[in-house]
N, C-alpha and C positions, 0 to 999 in steps of 0.2 A: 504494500500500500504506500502510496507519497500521494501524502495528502499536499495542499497547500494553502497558505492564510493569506486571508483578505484583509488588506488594512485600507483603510478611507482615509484623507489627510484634508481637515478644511474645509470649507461650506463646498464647492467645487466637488470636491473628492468624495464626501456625503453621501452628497447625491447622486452622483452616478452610482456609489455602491449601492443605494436603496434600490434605483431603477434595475440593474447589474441581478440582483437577489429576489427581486421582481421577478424577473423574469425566468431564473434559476427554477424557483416555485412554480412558475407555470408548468413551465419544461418538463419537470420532473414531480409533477402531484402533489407538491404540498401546498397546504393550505397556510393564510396567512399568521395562525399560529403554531404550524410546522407540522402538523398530523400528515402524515403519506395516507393516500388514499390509493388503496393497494387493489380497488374496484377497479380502477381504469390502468393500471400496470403492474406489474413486478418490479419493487426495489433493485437495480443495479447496483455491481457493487462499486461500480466508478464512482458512485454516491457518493461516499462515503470519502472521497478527495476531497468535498467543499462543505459536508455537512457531519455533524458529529450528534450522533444517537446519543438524548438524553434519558428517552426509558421506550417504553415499549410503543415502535411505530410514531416516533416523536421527534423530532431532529431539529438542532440549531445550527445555522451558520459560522465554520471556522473563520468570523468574520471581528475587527477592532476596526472602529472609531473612533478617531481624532483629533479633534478642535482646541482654538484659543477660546474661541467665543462659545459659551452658552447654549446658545438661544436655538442652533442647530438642531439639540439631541431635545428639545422638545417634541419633533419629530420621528429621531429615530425611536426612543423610552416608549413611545405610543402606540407602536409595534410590537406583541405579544411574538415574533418568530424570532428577536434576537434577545441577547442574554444581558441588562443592562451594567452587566460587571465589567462588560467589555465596551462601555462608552467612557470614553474620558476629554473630560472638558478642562478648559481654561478659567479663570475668571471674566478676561473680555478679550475682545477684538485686537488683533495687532494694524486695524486700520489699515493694511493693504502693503506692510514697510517689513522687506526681509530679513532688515536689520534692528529693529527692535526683537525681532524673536532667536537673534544670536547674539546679540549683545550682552557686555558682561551683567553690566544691573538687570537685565531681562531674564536671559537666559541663565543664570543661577539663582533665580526665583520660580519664576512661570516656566519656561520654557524645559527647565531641567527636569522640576518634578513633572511636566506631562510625559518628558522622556522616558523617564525611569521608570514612571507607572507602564507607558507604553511597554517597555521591553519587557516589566513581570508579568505583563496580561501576556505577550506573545509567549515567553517561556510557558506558562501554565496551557495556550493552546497545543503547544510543541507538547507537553506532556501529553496530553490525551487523545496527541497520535502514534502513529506504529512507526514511520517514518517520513517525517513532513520533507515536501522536496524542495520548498523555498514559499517565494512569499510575491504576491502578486497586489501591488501600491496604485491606488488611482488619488491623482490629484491635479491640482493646477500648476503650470509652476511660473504662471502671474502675480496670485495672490500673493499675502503677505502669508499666512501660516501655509499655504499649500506650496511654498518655495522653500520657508527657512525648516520649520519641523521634518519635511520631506529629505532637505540635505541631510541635518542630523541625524535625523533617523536611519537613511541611507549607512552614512559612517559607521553607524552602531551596528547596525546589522551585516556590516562588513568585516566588523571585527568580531563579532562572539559567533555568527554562522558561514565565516569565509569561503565554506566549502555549498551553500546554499544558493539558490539561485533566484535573483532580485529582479521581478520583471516589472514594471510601471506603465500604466496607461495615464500617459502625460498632454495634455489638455493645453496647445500653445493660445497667443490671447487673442483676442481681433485687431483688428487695424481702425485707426482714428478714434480711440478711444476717450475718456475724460481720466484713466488713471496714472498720472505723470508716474507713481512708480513703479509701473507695470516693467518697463524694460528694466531696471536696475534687476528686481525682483527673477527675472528669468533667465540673465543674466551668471545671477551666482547659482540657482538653480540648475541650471544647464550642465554647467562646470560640475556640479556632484552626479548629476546623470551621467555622466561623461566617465568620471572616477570609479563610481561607486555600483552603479546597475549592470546588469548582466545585457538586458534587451527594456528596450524601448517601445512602444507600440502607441505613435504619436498622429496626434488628432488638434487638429487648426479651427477654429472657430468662423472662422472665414471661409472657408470649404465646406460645411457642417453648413452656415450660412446659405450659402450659393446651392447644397442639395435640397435644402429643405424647399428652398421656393422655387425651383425648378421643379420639384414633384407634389409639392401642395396648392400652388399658384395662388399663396397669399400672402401679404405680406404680415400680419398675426405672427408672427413666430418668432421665440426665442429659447433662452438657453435649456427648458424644459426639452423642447426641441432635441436638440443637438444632446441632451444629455442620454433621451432615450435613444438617439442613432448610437451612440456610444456603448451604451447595452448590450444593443443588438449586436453590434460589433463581438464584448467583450462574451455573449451567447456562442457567436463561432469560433474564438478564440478559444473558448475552455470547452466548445463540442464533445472534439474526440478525446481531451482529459478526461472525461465525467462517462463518456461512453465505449471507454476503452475503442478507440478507432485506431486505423493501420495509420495515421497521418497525426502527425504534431500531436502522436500521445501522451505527451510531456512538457512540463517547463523543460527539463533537457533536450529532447526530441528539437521544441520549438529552436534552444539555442543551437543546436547542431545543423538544423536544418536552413537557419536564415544568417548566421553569425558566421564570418569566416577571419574577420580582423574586432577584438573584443572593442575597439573604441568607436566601432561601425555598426553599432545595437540598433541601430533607431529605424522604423519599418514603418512601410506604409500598407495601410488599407486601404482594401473597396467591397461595396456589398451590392448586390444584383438580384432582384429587379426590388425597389421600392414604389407602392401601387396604391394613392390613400382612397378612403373611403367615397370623397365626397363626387370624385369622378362617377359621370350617371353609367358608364357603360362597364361592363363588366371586365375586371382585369384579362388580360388575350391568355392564351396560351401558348408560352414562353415553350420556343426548342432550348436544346439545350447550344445548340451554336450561338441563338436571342443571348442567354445569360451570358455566356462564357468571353461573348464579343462587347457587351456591356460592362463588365465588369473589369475589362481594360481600357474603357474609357473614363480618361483622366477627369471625366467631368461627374465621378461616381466616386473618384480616389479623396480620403478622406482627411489630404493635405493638399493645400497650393503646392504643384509641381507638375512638371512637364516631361514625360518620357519619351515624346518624338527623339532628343538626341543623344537620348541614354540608353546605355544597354542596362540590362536588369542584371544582378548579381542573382542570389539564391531567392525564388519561388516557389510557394504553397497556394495551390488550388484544392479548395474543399466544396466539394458537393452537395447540399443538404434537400432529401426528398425523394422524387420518383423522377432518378436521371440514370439513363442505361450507360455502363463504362466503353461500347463500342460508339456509341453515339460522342460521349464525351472525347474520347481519342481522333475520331473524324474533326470533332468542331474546333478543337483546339491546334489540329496540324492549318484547317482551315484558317484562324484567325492569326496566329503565325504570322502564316505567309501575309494575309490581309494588308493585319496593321503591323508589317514588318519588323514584329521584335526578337530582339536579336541578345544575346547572353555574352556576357564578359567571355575572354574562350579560353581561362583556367577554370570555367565552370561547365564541366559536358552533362553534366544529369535533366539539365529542362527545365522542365515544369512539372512539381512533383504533385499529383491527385489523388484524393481520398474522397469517399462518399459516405458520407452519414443518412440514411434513406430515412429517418424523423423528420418533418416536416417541423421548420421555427414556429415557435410561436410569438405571438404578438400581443402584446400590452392589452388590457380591456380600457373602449373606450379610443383605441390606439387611431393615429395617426394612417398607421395604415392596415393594410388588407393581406389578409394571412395566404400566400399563395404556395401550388403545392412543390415547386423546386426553388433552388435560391443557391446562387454562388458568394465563396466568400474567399477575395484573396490577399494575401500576406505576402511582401515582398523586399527586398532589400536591393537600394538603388541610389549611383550618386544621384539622381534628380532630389536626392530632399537636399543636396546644397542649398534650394530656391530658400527652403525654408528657414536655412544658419545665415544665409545672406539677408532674409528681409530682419531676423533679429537683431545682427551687428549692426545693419543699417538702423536700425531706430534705437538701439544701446545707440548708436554716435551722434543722435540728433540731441537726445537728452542730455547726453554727457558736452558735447560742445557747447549746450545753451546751458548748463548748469541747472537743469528743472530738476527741482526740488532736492538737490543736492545737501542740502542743508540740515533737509529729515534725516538724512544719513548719517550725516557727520555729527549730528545731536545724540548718534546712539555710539558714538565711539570709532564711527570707522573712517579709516581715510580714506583716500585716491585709489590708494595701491591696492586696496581689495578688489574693487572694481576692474579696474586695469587686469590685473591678474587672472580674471574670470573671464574676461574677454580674449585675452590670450589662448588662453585652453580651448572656448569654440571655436576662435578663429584658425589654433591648430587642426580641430577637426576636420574646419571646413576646405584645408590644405590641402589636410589628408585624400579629402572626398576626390578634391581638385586631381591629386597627383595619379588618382588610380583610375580617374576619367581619362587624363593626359595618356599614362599606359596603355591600356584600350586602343586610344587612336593610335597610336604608335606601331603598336602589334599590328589591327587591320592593316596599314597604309605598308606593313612591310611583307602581308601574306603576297 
């Protein structure tokens, strides 16, 4: 068994865990105060990776929440399926500043003891499994606690589980916003993803943005929005975990399968077909060529970036529903060729597929329409430079006007922290660069 723990960091990180375990429940029959309803299935024993039997036909999520603020766990405590030993709060708000929540007067008050209680709740779930395989963190890394607790935490959990593996569903911010310290904020955040995480599995609000109103055609929508496409994402992510499937049956599996240089974690997604309700005609029926050719267009991928002049590194194609694997092998040599994508060429394996034949489920009340196939894919690719690029570039707008620079420095910190933090992405973003430059290299000399 490798189980593994959900931690939530931050009004951000919350709530997608709420949505995230939302939907878990659906998936897999329990009801919102954890009863398995053993009428409509057989207990799996993949189950038992994200939920932990409190007595008989009764199960809690191997799940900790996180906050500075309060006011969040009003909501989760109201919830009869989680266990309220495992929420742990702040006294208040770190108002949006990374640096108050590592600063020394901060952080050997507030922010330590959240730490330390944090790490005895994770020890005590680690206890009450057989063998947990790491630990799966969603948060923002805009906010102020969902940047600074999230690095911390990261460190800590680097040092007492070094052999564990740290995956994060990290939530970049939008563009033109009102919160001047959003770039500092992501900034130092980035840098501990960078250090400290095994895999990244990164999601733009700006992308998130641009699907929702492209397939709801309203303009009504916000971070509720984007938090349940997030879910649903984080549903095919942990699929084949929970269902023992032959594809990314693992936090290991996943980092084996997409990771080939560890400071190169960071992946993108796309999910195929999204279909809401309010459309009067009845969702089509998708071949499987329809998903599998949607589902690499970049206008489904759930970050700004562009793969017209990027080859992909390591890809996962997963299947979910009534899709036949001869069919699938046709549509995918088919779309290949199409939309001419092309593989780094130390990587000969393709495109690796699995099929989960359950059918997603979908939210009640939900956005959209539960259809009976659905692709979802995972990918590693320099195109997310787009995405270290548009960060450095607005770290540099704030930092040369000096916006709000002041809040900073009121918590103890200088120049050089900053600086320093941007160094580290902008090595990454080198990185990205030099193994693009490689690529061409190689083609232009076959």
């Amino acid at each position: 068994m490798s189980e593994i723990l959900s931690i939530s960091i931050g009004n951000t990180g919350t709530k997608i865990g709420l949505d995230f375990w939302e939907l878990l429940c659906l998936e897999e029959n329990i009801d919102p105060c954890g009863k398995f309803n053993s009428l409509h299935q057989n207990w799996k024993f993949g189950y038992h990776k994200f939920f932990n039997e409190v007595s008989s036909q009764t199960y809690t999520p191997r799940a900790l929440f996180i906050d500075t603020d309060p006011n969040i766990f009003s909501i989760v405590n109201t919830k009869n399926l989680f266990n309220p030993a495992y929420t742990i709060s702040g006294i208040k708000s770190l108002n949006g500043n990374f640096a108050k929540g590592i600063s020394s007067k901060y952080y050997n008050n507030e922010s330590i003891t959240l730490i330390d209680a944090s790490l005895e709740n994770l020890r005590k779930l680690a206890e009450n499994s057989n063998s947990f395989e790491g630990f799966m963190i969603t948060h923002s890394v805009a906010g102020g606690t969902g940047s600074s607790l999230t690095s911390i935490l990261l460190e800590k959990l680097s040092e007492e589980y070094p052999k564990k593996i740290k995956s994060t569903i990290s939530v970049m911010p939008s563009e033109n916003n009102n919160e001047y310290l959003e770039s500092y904020n992501v900034m130092h955040c980035m840098n501990s993803l960078i250090e400290n995480a095994d895999i990244t599995f990164s999601y733009d609000n700006n992308a998130l943005k641009d699907i929702c109103k492209r397939t709801f055609r309203t303009e009504n929508i916000g971070f509720d929005n984007y938090n349940r496409l997030i879910a649903h994402a984080m549903s095919s992510i942990t699929c084949c975990i929970r269902n023992d499937g032959c594809l990314n049956e693992s936090l290991n599996a996943n980092l084996n399968n997409h990771i080939s240089y560890s400071p190169m974690h960071f992946l993108i997604t796309s999910q195929f077909p999204l279909w809401p309700p309010e459309k009067t005609c009845l969702p089509p029926e998708y071949s499987d060529y329809d998903i599998t050719f949607e589902v690499f267009n970049s206008d489904y991928f759930m970050i700004k970036c562009d793969i017209t002049f990027q080859k992909l590194m390591q890809t996962s194609l997963l299947y979910r529903g009534n899709c036949i694997p001869r069919n699938i092998s046709l549509a995918l040599n088919n779309v290949k060729f199409d939309m001419k994508i092309e593989f780094v060429e130390w990587y000969s394996r393709g495109i690796m597929c699995g099929i989960d034949h359950d059918i997603p489920e979908i939210f009640p009340k939900s956005e959209l329409v539960k259809i009976t196939k659905h692709a979802f894919l995972c990918f590693n690719s320099c195109a997310i430079s787009d995405m270290f690029i548009k960060l450095l570039s607005e770290f540099d707008i704030s930092y040369a006007n000096k916006i709000c620079l002041d809040r900073i420095h009121q918590e103890g910190f200088d120049d050089e922290v900053l600086i320093n933090d941007r160094e580290r992405v902008k090595m990454l973003l080198e990185d990205y660069g030099e193994a693009a430059k490689e690529y061409q290299y190689d083609e232009s000399e076959v």
